[in-house]
HTML snippet that shows the backbone in 3Dmol.js (N, CA, C, O; Angstrom):
<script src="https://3Dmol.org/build/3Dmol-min.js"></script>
<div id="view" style="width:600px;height:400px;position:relative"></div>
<script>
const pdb = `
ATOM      1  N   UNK A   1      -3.133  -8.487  -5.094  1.00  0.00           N
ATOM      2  CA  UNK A   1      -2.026  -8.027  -5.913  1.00  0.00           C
ATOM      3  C   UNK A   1      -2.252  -6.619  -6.453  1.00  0.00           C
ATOM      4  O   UNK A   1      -1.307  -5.949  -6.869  1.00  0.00           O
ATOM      5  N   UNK A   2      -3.628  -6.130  -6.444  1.00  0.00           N
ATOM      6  CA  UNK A   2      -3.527  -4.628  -7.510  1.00  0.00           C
ATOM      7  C   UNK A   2      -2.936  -3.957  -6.447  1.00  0.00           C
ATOM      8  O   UNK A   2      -1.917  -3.305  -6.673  1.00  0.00           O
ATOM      9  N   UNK A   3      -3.376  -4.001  -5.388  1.00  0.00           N
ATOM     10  CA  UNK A   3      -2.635  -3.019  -3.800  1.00  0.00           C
ATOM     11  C   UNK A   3      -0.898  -2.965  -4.517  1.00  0.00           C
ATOM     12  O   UNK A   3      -0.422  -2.043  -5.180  1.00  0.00           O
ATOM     13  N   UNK A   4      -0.498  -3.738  -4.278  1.00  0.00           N
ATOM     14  CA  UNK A   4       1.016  -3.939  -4.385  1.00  0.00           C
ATOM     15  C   UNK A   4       0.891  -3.530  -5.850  1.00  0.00           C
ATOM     16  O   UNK A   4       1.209  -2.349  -5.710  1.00  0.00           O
ATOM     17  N   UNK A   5       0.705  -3.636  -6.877  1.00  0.00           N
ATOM     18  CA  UNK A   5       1.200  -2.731  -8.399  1.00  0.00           C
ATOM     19  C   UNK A   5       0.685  -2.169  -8.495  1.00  0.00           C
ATOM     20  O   UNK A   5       0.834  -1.637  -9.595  1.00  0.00           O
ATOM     21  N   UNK A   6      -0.595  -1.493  -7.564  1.00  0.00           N
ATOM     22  CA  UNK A   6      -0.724   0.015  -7.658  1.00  0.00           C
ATOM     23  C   UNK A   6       0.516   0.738  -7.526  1.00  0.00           C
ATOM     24  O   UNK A   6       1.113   1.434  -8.347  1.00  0.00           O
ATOM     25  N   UNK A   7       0.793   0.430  -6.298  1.00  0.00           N
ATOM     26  CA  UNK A   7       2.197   1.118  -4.988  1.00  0.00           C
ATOM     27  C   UNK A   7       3.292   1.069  -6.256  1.00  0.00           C
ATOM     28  O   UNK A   7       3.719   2.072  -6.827  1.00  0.00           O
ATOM     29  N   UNK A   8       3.584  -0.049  -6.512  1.00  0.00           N
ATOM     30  CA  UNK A   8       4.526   0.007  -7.528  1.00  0.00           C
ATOM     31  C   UNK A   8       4.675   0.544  -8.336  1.00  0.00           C
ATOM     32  O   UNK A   8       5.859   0.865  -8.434  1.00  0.00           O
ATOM     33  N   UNK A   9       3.741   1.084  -9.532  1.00  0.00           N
ATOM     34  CA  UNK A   9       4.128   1.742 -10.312  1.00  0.00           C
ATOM     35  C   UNK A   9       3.632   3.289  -9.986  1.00  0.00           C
ATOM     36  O   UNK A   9       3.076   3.951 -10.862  1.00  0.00           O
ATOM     37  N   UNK A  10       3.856   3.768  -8.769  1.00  0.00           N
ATOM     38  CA  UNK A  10       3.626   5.064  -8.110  1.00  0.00           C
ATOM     39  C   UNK A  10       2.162   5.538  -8.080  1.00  0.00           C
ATOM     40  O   UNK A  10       2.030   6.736  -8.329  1.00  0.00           O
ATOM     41  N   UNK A  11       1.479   5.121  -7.927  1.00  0.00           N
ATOM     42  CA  UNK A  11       0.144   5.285  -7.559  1.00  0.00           C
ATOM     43  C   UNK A  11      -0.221   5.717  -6.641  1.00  0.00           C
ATOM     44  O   UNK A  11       0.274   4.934  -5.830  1.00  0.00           O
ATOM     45  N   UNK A  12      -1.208   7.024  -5.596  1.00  0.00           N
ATOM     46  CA  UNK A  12      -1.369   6.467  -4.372  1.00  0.00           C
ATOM     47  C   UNK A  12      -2.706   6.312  -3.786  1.00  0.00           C
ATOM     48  O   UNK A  12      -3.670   7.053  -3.979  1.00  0.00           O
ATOM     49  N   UNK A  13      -2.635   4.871  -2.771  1.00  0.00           N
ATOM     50  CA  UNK A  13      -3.681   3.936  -2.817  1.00  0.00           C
ATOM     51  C   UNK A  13      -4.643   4.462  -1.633  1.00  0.00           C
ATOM     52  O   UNK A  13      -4.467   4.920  -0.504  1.00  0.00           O
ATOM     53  N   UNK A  14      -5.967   4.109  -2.622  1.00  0.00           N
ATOM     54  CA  UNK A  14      -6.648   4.272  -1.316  1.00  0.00           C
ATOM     55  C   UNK A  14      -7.397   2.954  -0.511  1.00  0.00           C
ATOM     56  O   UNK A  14      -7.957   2.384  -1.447  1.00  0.00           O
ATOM     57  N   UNK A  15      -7.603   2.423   0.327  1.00  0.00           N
ATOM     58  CA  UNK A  15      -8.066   1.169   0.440  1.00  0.00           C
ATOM     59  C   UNK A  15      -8.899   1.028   1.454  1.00  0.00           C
ATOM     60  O   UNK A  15      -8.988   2.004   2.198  1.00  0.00           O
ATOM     61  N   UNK A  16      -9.573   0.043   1.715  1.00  0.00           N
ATOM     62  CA  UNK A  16     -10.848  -0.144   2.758  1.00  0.00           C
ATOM     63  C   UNK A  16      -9.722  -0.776   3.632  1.00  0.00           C
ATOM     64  O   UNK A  16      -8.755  -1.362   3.144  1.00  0.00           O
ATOM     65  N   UNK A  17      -9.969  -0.576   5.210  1.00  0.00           N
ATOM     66  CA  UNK A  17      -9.539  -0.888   6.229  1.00  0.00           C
ATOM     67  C   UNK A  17     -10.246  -2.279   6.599  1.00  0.00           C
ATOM     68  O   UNK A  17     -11.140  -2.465   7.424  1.00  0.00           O
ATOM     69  N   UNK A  18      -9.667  -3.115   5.847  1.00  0.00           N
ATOM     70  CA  UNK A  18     -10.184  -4.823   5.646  1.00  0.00           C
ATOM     71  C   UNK A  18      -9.377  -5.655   5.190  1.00  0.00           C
ATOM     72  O   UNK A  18      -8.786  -5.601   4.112  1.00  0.00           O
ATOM     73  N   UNK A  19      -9.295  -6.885   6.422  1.00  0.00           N
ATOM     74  CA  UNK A  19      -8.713  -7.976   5.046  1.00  0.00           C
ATOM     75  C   UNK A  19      -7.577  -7.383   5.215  1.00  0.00           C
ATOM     76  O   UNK A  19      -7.258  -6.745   6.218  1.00  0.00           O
ATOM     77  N   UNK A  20      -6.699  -7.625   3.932  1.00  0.00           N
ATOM     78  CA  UNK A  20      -5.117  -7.701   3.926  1.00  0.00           C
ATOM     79  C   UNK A  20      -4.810  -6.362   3.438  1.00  0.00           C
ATOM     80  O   UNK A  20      -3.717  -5.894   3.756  1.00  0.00           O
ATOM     81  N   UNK A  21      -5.521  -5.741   2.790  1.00  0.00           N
ATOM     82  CA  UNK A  21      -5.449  -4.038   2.380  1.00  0.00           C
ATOM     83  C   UNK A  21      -4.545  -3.448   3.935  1.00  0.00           C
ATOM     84  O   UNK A  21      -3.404  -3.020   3.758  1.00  0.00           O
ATOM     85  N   UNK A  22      -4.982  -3.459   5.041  1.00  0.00           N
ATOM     86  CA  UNK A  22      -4.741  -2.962   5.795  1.00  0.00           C
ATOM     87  C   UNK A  22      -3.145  -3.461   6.465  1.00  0.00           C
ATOM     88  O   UNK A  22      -2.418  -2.714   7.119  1.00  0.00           O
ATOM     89  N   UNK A  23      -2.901  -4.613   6.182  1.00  0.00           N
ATOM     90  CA  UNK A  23      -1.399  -4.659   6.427  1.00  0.00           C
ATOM     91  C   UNK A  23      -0.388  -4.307   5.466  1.00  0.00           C
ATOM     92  O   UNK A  23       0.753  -3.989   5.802  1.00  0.00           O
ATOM     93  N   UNK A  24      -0.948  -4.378   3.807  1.00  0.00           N
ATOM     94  CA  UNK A  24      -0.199  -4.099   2.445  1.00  0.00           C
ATOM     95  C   UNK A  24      -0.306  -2.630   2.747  1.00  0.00           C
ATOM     96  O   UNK A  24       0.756  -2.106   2.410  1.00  0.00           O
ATOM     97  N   UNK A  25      -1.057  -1.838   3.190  1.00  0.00           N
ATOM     98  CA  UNK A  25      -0.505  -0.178   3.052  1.00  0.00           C
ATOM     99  C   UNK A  25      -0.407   0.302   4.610  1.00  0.00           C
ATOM    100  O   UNK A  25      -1.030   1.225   5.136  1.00  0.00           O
ATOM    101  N   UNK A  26       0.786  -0.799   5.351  1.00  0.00           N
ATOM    102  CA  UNK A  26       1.162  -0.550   6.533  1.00  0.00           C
ATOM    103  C   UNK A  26       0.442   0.303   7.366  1.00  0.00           C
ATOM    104  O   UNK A  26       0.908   1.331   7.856  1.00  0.00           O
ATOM    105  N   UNK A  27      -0.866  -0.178   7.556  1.00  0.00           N
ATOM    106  CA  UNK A  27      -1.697   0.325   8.566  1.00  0.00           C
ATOM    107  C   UNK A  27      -2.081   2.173   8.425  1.00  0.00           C
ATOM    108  O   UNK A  27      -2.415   3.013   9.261  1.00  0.00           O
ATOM    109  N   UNK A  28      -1.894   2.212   7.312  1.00  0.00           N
ATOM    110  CA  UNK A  28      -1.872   3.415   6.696  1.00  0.00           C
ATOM    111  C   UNK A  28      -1.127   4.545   6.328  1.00  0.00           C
ATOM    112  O   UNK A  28      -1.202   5.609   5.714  1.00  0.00           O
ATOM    113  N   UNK A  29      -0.349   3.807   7.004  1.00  0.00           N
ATOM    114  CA  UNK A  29       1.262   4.783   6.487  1.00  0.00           C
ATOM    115  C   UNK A  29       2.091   4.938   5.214  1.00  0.00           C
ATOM    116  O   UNK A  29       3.100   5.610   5.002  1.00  0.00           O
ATOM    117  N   UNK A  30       1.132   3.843   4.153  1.00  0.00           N
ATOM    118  CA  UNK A  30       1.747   3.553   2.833  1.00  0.00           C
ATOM    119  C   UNK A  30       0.948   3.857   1.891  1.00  0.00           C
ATOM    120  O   UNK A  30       1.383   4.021   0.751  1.00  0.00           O
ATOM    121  N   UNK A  31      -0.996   4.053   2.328  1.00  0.00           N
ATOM    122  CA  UNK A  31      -1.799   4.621   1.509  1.00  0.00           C
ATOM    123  C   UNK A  31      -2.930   5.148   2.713  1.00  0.00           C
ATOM    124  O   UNK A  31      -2.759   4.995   3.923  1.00  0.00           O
ATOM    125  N   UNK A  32      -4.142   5.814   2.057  1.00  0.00           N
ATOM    126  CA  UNK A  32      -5.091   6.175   2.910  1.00  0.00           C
ATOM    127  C   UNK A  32      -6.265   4.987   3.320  1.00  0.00           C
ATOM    128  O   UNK A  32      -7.103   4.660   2.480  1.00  0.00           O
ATOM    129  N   UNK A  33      -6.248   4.468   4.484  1.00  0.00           N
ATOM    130  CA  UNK A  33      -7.315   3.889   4.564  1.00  0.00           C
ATOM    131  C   UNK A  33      -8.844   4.436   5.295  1.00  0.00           C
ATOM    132  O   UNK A  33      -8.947   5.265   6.200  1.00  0.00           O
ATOM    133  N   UNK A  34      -9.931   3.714   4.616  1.00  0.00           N
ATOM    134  CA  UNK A  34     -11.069   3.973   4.745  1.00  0.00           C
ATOM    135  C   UNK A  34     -12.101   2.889   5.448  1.00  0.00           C
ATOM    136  O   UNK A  34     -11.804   1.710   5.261  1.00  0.00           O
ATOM    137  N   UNK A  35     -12.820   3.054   5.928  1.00  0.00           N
ATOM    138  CA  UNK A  35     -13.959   2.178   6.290  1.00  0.00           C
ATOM    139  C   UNK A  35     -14.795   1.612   5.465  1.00  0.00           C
ATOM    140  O   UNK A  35     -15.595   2.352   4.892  1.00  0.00           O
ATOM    141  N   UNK A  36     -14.831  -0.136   5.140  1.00  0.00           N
ATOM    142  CA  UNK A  36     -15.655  -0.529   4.303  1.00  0.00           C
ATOM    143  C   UNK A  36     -16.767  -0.077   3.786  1.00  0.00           C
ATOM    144  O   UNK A  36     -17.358   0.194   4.832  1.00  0.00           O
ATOM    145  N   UNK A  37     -17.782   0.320   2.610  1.00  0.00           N
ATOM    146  CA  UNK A  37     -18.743   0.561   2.362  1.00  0.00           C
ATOM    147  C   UNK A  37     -19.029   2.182   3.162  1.00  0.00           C
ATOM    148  O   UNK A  37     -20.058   2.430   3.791  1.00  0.00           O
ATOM    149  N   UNK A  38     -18.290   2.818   3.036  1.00  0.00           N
ATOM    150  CA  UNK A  38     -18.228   4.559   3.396  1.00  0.00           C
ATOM    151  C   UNK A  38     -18.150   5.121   2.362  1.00  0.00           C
ATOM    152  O   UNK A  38     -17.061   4.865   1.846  1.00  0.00           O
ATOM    153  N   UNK A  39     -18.718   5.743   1.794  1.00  0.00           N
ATOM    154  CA  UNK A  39     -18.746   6.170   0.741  1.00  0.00           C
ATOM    155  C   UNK A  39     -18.557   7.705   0.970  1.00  0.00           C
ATOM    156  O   UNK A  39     -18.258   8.366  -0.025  1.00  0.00           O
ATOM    157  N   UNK A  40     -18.684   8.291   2.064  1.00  0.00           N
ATOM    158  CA  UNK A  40     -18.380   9.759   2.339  1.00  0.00           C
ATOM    159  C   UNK A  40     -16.859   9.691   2.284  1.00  0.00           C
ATOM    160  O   UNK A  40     -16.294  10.404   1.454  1.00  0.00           O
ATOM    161  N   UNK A  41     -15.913   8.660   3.333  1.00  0.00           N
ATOM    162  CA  UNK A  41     -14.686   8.783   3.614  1.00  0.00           C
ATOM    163  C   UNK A  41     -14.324   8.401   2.194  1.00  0.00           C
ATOM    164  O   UNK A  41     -13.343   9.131   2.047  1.00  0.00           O
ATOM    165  N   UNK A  42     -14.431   7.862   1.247  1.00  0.00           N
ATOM    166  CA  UNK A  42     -14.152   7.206   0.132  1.00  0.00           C
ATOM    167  C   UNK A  42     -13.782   8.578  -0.866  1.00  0.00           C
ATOM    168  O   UNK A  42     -12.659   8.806  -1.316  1.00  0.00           O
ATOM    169  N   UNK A  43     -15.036   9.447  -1.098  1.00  0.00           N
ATOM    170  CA  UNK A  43     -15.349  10.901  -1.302  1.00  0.00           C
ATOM    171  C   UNK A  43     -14.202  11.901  -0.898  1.00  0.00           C
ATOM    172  O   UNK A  43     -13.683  12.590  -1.776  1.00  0.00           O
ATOM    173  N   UNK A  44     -13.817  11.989   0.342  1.00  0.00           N
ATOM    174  CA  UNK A  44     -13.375  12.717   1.352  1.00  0.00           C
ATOM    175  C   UNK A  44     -11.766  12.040   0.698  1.00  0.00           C
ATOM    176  O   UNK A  44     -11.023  12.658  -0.065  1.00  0.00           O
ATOM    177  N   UNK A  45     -11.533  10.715   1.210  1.00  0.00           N
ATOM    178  CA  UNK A  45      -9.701  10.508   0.424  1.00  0.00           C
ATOM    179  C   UNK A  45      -9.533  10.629  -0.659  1.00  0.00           C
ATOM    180  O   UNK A  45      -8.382  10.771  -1.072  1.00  0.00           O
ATOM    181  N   UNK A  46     -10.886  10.615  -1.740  1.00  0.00           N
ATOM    182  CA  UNK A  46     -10.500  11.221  -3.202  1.00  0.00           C
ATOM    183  C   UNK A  46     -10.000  12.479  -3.310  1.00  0.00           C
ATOM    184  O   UNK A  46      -8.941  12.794  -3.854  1.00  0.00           O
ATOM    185  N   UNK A  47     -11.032  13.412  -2.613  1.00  0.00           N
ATOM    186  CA  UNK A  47     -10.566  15.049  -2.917  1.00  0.00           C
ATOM    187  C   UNK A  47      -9.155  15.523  -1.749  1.00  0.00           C
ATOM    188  O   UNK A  47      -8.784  16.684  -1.576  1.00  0.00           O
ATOM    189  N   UNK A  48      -8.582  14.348  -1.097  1.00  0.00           N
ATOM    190  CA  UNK A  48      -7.480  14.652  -0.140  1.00  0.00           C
ATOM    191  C   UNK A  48      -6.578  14.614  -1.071  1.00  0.00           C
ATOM    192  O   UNK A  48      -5.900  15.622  -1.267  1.00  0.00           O
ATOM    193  N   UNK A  49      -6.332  13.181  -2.013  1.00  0.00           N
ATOM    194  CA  UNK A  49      -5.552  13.005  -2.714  1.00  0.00           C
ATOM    195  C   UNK A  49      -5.357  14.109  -3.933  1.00  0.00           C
ATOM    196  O   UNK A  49      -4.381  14.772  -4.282  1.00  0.00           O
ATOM    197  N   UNK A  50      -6.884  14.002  -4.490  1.00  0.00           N
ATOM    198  CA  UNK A  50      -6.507  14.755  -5.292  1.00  0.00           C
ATOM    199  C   UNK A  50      -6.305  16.324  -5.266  1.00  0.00           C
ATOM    200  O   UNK A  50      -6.167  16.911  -6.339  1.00  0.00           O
ATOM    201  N   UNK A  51      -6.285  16.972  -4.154  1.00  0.00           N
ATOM    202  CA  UNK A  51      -6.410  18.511  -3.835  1.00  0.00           C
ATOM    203  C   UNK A  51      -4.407  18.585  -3.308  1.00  0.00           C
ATOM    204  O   UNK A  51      -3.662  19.490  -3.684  1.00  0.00           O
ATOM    205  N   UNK A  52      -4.143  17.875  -2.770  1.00  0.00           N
ATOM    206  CA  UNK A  52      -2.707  17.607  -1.978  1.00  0.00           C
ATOM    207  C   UNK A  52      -1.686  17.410  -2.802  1.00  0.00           C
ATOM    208  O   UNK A  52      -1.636  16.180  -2.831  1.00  0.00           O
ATOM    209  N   UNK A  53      -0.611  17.906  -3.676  1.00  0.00           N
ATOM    210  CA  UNK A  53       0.315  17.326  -4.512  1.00  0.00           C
ATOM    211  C   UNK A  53       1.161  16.910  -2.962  1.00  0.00           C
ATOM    212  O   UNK A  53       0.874  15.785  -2.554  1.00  0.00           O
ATOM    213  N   UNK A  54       1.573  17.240  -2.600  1.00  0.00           N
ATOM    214  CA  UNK A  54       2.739  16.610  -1.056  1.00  0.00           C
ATOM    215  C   UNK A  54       1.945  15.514  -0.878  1.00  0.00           C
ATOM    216  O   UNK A  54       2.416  14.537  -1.461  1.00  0.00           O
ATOM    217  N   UNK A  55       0.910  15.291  -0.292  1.00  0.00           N
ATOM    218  CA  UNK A  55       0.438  14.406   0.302  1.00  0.00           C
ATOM    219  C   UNK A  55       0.564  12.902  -1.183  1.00  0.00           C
ATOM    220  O   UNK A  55       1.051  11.779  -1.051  1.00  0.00           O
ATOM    221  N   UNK A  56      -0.025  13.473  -2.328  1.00  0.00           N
ATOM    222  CA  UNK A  56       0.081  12.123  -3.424  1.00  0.00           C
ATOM    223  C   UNK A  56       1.504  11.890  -3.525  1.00  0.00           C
ATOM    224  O   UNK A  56       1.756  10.687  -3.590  1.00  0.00           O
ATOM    225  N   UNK A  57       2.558  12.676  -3.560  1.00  0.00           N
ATOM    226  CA  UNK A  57       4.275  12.403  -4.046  1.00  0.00           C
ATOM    227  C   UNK A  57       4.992  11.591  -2.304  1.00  0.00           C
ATOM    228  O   UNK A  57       5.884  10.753  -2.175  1.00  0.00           O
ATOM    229  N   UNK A  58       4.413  12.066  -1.572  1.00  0.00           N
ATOM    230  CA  UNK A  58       4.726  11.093  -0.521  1.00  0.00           C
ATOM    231  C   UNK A  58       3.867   9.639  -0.327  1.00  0.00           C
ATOM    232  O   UNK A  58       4.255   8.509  -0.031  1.00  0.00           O
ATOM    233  N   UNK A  59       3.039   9.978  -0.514  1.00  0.00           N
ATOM    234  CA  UNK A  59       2.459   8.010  -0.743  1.00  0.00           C
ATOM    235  C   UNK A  59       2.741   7.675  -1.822  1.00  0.00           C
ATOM    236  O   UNK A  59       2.239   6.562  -1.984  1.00  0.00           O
ATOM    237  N   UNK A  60       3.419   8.073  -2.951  1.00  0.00           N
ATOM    238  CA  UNK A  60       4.046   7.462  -3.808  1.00  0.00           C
ATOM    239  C   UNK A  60       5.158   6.943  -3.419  1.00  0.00           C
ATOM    240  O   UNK A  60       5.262   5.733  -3.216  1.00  0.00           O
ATOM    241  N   UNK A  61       6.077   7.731  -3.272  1.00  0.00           N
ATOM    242  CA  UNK A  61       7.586   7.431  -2.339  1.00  0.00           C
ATOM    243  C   UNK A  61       7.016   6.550  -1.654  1.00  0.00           C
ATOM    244  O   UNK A  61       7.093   5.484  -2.266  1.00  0.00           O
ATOM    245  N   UNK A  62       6.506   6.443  -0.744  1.00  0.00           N
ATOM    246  CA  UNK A  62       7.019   5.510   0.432  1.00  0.00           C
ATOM    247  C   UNK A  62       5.841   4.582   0.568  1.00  0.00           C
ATOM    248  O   UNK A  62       5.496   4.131   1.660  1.00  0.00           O
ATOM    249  N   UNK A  63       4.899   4.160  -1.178  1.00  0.00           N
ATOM    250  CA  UNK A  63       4.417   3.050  -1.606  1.00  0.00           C
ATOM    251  C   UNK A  63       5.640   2.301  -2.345  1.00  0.00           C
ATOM    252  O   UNK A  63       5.971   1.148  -2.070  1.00  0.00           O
ATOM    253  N   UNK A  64       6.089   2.877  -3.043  1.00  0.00           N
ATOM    254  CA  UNK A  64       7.377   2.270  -3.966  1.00  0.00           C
ATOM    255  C   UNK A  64       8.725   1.889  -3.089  1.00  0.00           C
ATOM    256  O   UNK A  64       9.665   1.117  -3.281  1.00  0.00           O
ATOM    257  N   UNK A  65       8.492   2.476  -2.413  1.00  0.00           N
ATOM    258  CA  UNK A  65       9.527   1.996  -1.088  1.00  0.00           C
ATOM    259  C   UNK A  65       9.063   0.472  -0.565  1.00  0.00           C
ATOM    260  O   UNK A  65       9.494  -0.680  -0.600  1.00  0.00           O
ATOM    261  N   UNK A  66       8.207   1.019  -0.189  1.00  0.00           N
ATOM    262  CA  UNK A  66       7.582  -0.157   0.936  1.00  0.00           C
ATOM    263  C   UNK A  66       7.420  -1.545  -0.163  1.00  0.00           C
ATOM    264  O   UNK A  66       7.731  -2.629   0.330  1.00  0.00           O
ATOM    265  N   UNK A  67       6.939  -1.538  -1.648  1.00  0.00           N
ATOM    266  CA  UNK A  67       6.703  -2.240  -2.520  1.00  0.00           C
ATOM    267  C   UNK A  67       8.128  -3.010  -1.977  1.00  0.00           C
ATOM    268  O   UNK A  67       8.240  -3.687  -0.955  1.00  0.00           O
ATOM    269  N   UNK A  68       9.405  -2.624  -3.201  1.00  0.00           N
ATOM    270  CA  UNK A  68      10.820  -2.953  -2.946  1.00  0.00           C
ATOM    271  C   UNK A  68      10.943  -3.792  -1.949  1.00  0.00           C
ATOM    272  O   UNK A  68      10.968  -5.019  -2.043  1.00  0.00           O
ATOM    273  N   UNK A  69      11.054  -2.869  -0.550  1.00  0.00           N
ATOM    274  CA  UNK A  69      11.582  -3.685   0.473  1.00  0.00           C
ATOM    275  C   UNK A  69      11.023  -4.625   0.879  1.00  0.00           C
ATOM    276  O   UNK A  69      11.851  -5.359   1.418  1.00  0.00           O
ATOM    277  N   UNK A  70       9.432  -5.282   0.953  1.00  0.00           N
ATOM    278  CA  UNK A  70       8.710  -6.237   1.423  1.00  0.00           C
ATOM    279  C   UNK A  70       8.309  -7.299   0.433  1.00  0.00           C
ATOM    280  O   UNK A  70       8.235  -8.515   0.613  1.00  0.00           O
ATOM    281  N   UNK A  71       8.008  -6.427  -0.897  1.00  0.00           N
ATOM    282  CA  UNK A  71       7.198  -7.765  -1.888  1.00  0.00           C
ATOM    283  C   UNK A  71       8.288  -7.672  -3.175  1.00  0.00           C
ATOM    284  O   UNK A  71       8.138  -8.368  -4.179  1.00  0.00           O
ATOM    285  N   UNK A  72       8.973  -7.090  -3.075  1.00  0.00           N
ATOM    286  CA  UNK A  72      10.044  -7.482  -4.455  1.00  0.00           C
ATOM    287  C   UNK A  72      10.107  -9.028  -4.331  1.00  0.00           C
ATOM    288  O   UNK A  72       9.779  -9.658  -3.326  1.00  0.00           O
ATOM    289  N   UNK A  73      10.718  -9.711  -5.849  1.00  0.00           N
ATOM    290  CA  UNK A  73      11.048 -10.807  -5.858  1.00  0.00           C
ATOM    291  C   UNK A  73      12.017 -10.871  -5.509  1.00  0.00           C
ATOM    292  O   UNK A  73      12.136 -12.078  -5.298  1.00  0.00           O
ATOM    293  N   UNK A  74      13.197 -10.279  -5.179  1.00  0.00           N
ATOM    294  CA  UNK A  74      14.302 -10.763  -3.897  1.00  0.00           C
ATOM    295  C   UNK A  74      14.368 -11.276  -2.335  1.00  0.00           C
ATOM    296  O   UNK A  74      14.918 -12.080  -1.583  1.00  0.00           O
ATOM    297  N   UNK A  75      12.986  -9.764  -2.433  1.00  0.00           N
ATOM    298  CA  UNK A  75      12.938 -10.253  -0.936  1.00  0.00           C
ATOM    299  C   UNK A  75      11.887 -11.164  -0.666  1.00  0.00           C
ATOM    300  O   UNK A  75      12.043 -11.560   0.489  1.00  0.00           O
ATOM    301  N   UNK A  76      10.983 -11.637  -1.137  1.00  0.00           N
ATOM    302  CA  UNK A  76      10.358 -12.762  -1.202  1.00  0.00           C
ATOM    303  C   UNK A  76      11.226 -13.667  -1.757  1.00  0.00           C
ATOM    304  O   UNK A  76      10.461 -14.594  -1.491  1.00  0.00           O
ATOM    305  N   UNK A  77      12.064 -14.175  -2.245  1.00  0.00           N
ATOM    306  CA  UNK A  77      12.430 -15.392  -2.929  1.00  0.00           C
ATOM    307  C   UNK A  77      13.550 -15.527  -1.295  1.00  0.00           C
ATOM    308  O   UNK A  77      13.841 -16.653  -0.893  1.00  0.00           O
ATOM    309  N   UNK A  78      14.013 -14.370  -0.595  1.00  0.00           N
ATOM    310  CA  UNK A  78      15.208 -14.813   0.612  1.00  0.00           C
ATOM    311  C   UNK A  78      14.242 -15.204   1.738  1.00  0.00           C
ATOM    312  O   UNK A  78      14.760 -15.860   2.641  1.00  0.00           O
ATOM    313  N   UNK A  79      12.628 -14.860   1.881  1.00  0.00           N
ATOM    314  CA  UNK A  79      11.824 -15.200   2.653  1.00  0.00           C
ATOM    315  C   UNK A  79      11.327 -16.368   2.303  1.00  0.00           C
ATOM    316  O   UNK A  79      10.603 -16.790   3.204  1.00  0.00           O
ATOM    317  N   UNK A  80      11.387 -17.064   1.424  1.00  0.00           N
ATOM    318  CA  UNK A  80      11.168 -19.045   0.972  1.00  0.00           C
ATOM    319  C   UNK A  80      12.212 -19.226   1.405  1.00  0.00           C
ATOM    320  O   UNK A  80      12.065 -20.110   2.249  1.00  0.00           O
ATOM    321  N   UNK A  81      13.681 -18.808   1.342  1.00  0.00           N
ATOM    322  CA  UNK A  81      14.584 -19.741   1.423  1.00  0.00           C
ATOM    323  C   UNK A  81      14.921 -19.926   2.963  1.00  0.00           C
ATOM    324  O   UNK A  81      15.490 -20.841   3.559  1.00  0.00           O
ATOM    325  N   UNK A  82      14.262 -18.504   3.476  1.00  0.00           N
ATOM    326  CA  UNK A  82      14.741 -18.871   5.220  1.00  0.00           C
ATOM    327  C   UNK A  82      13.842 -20.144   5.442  1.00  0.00           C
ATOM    328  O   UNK A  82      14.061 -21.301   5.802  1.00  0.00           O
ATOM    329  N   UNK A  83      12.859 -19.503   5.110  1.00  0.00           N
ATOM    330  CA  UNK A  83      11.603 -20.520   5.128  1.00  0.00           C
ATOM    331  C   UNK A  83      11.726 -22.401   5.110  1.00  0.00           C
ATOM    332  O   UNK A  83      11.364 -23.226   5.948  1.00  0.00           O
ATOM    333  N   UNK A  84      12.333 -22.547   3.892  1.00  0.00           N
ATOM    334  CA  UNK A  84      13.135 -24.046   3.819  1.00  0.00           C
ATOM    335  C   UNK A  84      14.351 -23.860   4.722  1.00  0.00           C
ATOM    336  O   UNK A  84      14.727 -24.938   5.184  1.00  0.00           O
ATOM    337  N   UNK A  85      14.719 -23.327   4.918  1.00  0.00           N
ATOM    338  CA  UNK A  85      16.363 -23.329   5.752  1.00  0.00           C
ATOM    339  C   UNK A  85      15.861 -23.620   6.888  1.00  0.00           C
ATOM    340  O   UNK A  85      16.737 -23.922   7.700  1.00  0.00           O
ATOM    341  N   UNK A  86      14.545 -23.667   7.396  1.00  0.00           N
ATOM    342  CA  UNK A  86      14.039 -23.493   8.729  1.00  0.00           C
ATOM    343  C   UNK A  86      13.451 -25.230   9.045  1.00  0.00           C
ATOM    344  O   UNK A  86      13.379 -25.804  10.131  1.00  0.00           O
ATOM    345  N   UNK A  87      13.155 -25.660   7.905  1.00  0.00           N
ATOM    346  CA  UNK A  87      12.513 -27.191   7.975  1.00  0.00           C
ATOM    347  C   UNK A  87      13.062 -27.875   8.264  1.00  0.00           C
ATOM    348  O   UNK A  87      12.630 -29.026   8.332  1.00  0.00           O
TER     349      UNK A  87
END
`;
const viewer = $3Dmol.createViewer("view");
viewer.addModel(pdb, "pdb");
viewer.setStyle({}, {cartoon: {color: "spectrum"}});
viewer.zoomTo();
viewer.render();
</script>
């Protein structure tokens, strides 16, 4: 969940390329991903983010985007109901 209310309240994320991180910031198109336990690349997407104003105001946008359209409670509550509609 912090992935998703990072994104949400305009944050932009950086995450290890693991696990579910990597589908929540759409394969990296929604935040920067890194290689587990890298601590150079870790280093390296800090000073990207933080040296880049374009680069942080666009993974904001289109974290808060991506938030909305996939994990809002609308669109999760119409994804249970297909869900039962389907049983």
């Amino acid at each position: 969940m912090v992935t998703i209310e990072a994104m949400a309240t305009g944050l932009p994320v950086i995450g290890t390329d693991a696990g579910g991180t990597t589908e929540l910031l759409d394969f990296g198109k929604a935040g920067i991903l890194m290689p587990p336990q890298d601590e150079k690349a870790m280093a390296e997407a800090l000073k990207k983010v933080y040296q880049d104003k374009t680069l942080r105001e666009e993974l904001t946008q289109i974290g808060q985007k991506r938030v909305k359209e996939t994990f809002s409670h609308t669109t999760q509550c119409r994804l249970v109901e297909a869900l039962l509609a389907r049983l």
